[in-house]
C-alpha positions, 0 to 999 in steps of 0.5 A: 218584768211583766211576770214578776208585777202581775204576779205580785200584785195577784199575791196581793190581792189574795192577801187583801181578799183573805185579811177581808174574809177574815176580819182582819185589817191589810195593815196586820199582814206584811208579804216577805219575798223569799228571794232564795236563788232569784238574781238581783236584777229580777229582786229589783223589779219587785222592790220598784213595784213597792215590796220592801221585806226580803229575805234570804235563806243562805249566807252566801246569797245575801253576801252576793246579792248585797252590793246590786241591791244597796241602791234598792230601799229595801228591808232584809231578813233571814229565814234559813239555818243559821250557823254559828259560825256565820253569825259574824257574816249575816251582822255584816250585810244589814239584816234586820231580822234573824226569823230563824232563831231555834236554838239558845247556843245560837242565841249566846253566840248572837248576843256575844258578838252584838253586845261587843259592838253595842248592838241589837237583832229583831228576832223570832223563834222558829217552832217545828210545828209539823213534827217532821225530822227534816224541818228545823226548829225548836220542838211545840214543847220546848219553845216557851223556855226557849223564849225565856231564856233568849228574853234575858240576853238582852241583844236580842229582842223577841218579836214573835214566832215563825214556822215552816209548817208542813208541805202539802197541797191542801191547806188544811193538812197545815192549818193545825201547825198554824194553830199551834204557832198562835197557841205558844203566841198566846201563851207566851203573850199570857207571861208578859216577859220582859224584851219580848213583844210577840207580836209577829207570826211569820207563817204561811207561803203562796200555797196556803196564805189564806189560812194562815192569815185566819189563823193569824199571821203577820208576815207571809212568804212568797217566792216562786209564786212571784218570781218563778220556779226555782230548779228544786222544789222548797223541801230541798231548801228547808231540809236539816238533812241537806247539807247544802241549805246551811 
């Protein structure tokens, strides 16, 4: 119980020190725990402690994970690869946000099914920013009109963008792929569509959220800074190539 508290508060601070150092207010900057392979009783810790944003990256975790967590107040999103043919599913467990929207046959299947039951989904459109074959998302060069044509199912509302960015240990190797996320921010903002807020940036991870907040992020990941190592290294979970992440 001790690792988990000590650890969240020390990703706090370092996110309060980074919003400091970059002029930025803490209120800009949610923490999301990425709960991927973290047992429930382990993810409650963490809520008890004041987080309030999960998410999982799997259908079948969220799934398992939903009943021990209901008592928990808490908020749930989605960042892994969705498919299609779990859309019916991830509706089913309370997710609030979908922030891995890279495709618009994704997005017609989405909207199909939540306009049937008059409903909506906060989404945000993931960027492959670091141009690796292994990452999802939709290409820098396309994502604009991906974004006008998700804007028009009007099921799904746009918040923002998310990226993975590319794995490394120095952080500025990555600190290019966060500019560019913040770059199709602004020049989507610059269209004022309709349905689209575009005010989140979902990047960054326990490694280089500092700059990711300069950059400007809205919304940082954590999980094995928080809860632990996991037995495979995050490649394994954001790989296209792997089967099992989907």
């Amino acid at each position: 119980m001790n690792d988990i508290i000590l650890n969240l508060q020390s990703i706090k601070d370092r996110i309060s020190t980074a919003c400091k150092n970059s002029g930025r207010q803490e209120s800009e900057v949610s923490l999301l725990l990425a709960t991927k392979t973290v047992p429930p009783d382990r993810i409650k810790i963490a809520l008890k402690a004041g987080s309030t944003l999960i998410a999982e990256n799997k259908i079948q975790e969220l799934k398992e994970k939903f009943d021990a967590l209901l008592d928990s107040p808490h908020t749930n999103h989605f960042i892994g690869h969705l498919q299609t043919n779990k859309i019916k599913e991830l509706l089913r467990y309370d997710v609030s946000c979908l922030q891995s929207l890279d495709r618009f046959d994704l997005a017609e299947k989405l909207h199909q099914r939540l306009h049937a039951n008059n409903k909506t989904l906060d989404v945000l459109i993931q960027v492959n920013t670091s141009g690796e074959e292994s990452k999802f998302g939709v290409q820098p060069d396309e994502a604009i009109a991906l974004v006008e044509k998700v804007a028009r199912l009007e099921s799904l509302k746009i918040k923002g963008l998310m990226t993975i960015g590319l794995f490394s240990a120095e952080p500025e190797h990555v600190r290019p792929c966060f500019r560019l996320l913040k770059n199709i921010q602004q020049k989507v903002r610059e269209l004022n569509l309709p349905n689209v807020a575009m005010n989140e940036l979902s990047m960054g991870m326990s490694g280089d959220l500092e700059t990711a907040i300069e950059e400007g992020a809205t919304i940082i990941r954590v999980g094995t800074a928080i809860f632990g190592k996991r037995s495979y290294p995050d490649s394994y979970y954001w790989n296209e190539q792997n089967p099992e992440t989907t």
